[in-house]
Jmol script that loads the backbone (N, CA, C; Angstrom):
load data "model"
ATOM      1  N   UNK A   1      90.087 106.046 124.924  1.00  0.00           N
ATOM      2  CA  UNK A   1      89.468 105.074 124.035  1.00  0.00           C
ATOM      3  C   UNK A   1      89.508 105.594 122.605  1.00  0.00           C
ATOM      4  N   UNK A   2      89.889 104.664 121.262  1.00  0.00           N
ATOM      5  CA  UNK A   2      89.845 104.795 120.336  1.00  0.00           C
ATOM      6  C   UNK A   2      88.280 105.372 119.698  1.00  0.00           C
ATOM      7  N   UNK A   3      88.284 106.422 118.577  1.00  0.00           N
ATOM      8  CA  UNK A   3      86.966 106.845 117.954  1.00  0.00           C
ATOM      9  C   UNK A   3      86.369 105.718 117.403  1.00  0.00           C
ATOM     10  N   UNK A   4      84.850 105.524 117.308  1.00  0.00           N
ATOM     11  CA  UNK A   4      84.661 104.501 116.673  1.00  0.00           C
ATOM     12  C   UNK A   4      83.988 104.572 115.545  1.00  0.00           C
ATOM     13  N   UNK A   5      84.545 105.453 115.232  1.00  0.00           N
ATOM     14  CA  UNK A   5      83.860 105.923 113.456  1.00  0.00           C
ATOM     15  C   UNK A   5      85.732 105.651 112.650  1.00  0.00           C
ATOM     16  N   UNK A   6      86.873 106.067 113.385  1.00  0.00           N
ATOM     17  CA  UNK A   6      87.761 106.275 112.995  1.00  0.00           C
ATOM     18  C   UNK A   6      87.730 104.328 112.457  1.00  0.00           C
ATOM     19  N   UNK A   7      87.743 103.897 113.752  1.00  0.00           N
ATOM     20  CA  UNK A   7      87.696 102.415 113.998  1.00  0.00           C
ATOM     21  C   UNK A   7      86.415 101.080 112.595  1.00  0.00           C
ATOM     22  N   UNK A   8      85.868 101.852 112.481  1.00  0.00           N
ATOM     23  CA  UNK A   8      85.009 101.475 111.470  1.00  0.00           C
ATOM     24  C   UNK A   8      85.272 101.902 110.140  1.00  0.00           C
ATOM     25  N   UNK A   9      86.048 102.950 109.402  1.00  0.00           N
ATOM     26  CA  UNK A   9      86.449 103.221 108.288  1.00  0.00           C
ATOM     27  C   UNK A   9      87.624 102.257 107.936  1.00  0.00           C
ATOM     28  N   UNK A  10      88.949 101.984 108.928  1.00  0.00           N
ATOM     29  CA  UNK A  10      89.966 101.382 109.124  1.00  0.00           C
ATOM     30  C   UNK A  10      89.043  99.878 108.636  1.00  0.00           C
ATOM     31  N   UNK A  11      88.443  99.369 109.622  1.00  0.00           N
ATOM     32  CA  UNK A  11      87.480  97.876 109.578  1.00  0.00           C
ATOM     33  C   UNK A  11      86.909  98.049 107.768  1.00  0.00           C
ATOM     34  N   UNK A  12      86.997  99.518 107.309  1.00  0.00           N
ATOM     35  CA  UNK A  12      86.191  98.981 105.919  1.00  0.00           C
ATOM     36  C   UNK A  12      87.369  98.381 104.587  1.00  0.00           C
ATOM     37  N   UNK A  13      88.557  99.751 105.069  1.00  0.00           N
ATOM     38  CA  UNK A  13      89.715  99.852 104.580  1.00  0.00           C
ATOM     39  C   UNK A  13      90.051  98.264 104.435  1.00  0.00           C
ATOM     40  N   UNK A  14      90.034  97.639 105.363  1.00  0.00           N
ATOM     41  CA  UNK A  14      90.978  96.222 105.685  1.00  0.00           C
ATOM     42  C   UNK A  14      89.923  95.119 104.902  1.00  0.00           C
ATOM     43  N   UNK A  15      88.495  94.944 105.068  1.00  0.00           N
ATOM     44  CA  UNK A  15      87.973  94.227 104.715  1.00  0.00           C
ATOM     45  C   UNK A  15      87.882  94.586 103.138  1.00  0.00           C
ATOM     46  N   UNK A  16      88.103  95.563 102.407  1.00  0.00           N
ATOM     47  CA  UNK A  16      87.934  95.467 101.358  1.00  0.00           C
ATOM     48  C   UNK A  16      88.962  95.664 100.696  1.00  0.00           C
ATOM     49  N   UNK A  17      90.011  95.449 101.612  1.00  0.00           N
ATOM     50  CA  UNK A  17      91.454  94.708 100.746  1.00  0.00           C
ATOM     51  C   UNK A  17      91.877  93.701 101.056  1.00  0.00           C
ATOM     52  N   UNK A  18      91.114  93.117 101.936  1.00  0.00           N
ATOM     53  CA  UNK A  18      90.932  91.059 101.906  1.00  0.00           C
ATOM     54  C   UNK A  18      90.431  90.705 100.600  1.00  0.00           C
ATOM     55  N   UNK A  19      88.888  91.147 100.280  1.00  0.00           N
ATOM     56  CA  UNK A  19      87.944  90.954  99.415  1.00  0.00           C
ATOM     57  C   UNK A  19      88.980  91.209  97.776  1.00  0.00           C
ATOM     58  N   UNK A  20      89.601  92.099  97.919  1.00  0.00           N
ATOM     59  CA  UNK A  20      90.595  92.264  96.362  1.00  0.00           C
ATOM     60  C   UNK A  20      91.473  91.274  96.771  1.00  0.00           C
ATOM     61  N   UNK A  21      92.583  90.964  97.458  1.00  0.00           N
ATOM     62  CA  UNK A  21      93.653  89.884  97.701  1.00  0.00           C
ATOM     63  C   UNK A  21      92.876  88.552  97.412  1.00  0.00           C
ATOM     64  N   UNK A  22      91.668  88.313  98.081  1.00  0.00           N
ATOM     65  CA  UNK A  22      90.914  87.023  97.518  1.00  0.00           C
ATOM     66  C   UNK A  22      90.595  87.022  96.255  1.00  0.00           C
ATOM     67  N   UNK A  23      90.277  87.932  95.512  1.00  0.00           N
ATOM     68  CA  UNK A  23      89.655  88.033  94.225  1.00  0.00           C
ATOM     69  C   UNK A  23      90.663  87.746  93.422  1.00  0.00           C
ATOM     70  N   UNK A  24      91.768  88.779  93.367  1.00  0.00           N
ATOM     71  CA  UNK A  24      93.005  88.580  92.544  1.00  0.00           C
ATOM     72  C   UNK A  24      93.888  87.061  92.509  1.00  0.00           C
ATOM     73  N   UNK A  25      94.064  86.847  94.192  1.00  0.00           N
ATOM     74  CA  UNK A  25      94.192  85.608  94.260  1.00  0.00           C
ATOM     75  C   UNK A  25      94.056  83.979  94.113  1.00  0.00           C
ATOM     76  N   UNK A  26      92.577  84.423  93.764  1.00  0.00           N
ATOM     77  CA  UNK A  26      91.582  83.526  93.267  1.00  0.00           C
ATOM     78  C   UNK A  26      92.100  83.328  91.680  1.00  0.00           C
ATOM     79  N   UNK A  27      91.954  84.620  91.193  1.00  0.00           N
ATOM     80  CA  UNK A  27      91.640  84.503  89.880  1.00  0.00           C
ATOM     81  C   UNK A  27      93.126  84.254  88.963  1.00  0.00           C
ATOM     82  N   UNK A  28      94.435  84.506  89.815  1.00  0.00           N
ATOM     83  CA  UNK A  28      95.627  83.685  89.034  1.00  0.00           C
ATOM     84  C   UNK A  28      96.156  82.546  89.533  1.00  0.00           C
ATOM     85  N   UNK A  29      95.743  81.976  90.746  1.00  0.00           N
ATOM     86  CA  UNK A  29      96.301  80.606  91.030  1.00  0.00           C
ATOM     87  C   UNK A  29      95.489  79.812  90.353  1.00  0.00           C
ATOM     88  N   UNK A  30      93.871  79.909  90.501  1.00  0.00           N
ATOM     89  CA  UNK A  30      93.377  79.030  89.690  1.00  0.00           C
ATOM     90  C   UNK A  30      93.714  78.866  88.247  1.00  0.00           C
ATOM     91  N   UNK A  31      93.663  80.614  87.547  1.00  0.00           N
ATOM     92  CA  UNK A  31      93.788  80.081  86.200  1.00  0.00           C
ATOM     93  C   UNK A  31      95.296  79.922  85.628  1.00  0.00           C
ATOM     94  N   UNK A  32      95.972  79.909  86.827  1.00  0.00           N
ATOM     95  CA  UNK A  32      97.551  79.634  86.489  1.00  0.00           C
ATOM     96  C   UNK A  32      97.735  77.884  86.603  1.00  0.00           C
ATOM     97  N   UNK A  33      96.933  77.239  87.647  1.00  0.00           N
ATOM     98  CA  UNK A  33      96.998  75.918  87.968  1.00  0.00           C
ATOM     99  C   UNK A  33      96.427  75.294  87.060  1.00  0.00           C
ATOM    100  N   UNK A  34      95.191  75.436  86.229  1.00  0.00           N
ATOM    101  CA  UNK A  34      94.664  74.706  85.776  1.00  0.00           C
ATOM    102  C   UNK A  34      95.170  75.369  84.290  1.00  0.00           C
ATOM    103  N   UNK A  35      95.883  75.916  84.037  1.00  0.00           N
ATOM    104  CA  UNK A  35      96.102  76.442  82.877  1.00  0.00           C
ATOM    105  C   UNK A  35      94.712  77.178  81.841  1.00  0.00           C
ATOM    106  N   UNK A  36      94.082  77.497  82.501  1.00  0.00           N
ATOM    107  CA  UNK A  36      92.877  78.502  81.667  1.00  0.00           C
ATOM    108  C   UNK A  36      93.318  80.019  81.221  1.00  0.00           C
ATOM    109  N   UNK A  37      94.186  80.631  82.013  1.00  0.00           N
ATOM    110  CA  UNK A  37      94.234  81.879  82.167  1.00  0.00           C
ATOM    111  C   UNK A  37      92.931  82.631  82.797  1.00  0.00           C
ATOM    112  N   UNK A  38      92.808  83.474  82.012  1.00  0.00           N
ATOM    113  CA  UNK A  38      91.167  84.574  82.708  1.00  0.00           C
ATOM    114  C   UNK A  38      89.999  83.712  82.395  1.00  0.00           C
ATOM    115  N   UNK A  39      89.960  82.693  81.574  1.00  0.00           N
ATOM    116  CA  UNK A  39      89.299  82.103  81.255  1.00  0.00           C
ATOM    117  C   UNK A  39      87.812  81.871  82.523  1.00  0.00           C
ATOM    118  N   UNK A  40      88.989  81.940  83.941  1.00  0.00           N
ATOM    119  CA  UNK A  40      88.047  81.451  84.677  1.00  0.00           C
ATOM    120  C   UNK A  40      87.028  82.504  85.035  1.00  0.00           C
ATOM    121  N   UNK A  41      87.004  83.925  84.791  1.00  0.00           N
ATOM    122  CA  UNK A  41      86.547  85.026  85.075  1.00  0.00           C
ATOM    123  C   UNK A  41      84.721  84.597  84.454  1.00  0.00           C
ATOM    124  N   UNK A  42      85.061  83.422  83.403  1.00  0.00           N
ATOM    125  CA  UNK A  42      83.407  82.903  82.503  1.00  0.00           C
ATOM    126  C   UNK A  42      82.928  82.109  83.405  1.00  0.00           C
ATOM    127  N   UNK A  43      83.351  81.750  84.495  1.00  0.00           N
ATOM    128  CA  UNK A  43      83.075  80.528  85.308  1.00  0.00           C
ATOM    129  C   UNK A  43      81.692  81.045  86.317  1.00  0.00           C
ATOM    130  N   UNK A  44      80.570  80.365  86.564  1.00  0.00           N
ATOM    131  CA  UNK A  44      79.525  80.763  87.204  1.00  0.00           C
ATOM    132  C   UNK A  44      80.183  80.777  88.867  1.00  0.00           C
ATOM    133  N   UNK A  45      80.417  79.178  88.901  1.00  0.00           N
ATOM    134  CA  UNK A  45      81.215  79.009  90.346  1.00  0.00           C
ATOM    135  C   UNK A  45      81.973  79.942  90.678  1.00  0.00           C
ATOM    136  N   UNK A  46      83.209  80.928  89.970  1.00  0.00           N
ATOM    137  CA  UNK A  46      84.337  81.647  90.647  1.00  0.00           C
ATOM    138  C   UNK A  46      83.627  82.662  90.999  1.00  0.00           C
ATOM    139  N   UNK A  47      82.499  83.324  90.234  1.00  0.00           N
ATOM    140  CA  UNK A  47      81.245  84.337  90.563  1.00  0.00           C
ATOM    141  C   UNK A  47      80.564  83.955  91.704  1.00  0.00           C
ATOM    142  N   UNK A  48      79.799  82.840  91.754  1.00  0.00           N
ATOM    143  CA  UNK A  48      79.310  82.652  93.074  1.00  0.00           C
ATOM    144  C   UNK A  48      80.603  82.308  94.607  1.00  0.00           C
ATOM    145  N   UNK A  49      81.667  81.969  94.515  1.00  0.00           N
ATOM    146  CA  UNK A  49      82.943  82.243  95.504  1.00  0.00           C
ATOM    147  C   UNK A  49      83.093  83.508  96.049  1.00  0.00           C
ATOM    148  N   UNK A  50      83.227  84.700  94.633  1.00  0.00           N
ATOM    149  CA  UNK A  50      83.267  85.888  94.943  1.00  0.00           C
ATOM    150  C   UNK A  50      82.245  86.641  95.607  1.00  0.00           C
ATOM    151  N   UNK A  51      80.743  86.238  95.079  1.00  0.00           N
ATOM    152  CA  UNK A  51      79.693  86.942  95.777  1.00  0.00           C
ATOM    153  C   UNK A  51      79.536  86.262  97.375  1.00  0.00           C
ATOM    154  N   UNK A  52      80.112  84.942  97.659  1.00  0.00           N
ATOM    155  CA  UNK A  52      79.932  84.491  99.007  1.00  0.00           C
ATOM    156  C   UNK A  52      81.345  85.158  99.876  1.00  0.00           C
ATOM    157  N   UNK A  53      82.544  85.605  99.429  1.00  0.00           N
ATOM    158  CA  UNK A  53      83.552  85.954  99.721  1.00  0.00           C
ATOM    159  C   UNK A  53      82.313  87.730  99.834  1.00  0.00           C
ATOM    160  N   UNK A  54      82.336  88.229  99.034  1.00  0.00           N
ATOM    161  CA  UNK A  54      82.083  89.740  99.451  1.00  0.00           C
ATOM    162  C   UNK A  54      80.803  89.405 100.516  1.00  0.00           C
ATOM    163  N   UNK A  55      79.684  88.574 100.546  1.00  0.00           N
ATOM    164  CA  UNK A  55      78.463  88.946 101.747  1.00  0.00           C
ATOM    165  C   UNK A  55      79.458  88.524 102.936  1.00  0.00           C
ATOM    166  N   UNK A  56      80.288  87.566 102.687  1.00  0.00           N
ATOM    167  CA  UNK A  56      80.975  87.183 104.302  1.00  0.00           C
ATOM    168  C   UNK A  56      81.708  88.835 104.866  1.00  0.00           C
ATOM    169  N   UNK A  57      82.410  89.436 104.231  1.00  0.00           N
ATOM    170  CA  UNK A  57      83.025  90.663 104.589  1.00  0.00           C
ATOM    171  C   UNK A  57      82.237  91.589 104.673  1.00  0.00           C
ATOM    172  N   UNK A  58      80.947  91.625 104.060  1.00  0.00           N
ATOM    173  CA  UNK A  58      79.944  92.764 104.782  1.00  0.00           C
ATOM    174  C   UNK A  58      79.279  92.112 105.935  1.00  0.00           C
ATOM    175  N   UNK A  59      78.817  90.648 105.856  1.00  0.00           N
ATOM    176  CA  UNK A  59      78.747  90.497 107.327  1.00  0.00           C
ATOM    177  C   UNK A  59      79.616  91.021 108.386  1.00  0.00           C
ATOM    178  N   UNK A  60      80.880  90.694 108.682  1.00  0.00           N
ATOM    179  CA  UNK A  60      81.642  90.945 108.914  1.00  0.00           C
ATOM    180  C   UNK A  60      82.042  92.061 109.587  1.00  0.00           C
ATOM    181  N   UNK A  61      81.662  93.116 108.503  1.00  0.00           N
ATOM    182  CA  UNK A  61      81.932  94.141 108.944  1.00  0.00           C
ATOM    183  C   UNK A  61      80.690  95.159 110.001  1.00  0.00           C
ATOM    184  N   UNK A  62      79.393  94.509 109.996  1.00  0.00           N
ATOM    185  CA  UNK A  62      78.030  94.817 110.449  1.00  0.00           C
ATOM    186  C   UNK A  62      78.486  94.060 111.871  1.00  0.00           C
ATOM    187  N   UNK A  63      78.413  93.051 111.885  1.00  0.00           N
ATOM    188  CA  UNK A  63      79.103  92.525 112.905  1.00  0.00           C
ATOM    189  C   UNK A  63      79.710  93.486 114.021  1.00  0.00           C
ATOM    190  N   UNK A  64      81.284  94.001 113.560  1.00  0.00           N
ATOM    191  CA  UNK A  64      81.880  94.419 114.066  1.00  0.00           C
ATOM    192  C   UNK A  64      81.515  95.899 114.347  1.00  0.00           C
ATOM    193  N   UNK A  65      80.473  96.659 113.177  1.00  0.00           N
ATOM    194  CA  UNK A  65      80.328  97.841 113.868  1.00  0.00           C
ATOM    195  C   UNK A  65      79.109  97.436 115.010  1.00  0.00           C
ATOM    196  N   UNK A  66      78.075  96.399 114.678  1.00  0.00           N
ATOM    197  CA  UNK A  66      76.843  96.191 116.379  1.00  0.00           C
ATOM    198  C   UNK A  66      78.332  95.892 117.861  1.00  0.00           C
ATOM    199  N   UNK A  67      79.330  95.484 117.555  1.00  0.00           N
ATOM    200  CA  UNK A  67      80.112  95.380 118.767  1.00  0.00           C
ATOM    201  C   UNK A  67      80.921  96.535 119.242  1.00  0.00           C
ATOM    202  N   UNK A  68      80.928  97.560 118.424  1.00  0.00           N
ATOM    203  CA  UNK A  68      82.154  99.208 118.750  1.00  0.00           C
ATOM    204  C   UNK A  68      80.815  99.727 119.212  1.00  0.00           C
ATOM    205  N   UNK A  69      79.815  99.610 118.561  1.00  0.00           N
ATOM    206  CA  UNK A  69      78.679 100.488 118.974  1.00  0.00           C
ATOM    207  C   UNK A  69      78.264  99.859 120.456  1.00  0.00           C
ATOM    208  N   UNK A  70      78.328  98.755 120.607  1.00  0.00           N
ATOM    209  CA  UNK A  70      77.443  98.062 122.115  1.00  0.00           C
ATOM    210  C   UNK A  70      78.336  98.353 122.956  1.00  0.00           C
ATOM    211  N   UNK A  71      79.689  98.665 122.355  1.00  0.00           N
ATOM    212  CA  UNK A  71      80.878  98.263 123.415  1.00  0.00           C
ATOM    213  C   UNK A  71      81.256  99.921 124.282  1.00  0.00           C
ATOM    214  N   UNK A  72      80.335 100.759 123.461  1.00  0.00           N
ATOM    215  CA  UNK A  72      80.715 102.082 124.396  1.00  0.00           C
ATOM    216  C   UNK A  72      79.703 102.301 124.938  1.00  0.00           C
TER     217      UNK A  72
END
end "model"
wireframe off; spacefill off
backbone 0.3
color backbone group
């Protein structure tokens, strides 16, 4: 059986290079589509996206360590 500390650093690794790919991603399609540029970085909404994008991936990741932990 895999370590599950090894298994939980990997789970942090990954979720917090979703959380940058969303962020970055976010922040040039929109301000490439709508033609703002960074502009949108002033936006309250793209702030509140991002803060609901990062609690979903710490959920996420709490989640998954109560299941490595229950699961041994």
């Amino acid at each position: 059986m895999k370590d599950p500390d090894k298994m939980l650093k990997l789970m942090k690794f990954w979720l917090f290079g979703t959380f940058v790919i969303i962020f970055a991603a976010a922040a040039v399609y929109v301000g490439g589509v709508l033609g703002t540029g960074l502009l949108i970085l002033g936006q309250w909404r793209f702030w509140a996206a991002m803060l609901i994008a990062a609690v979903l991936c710490i959920a996420w990741y709490y989640i998954y360590k109560s299941y490595i932990t229950k699961k041994e």
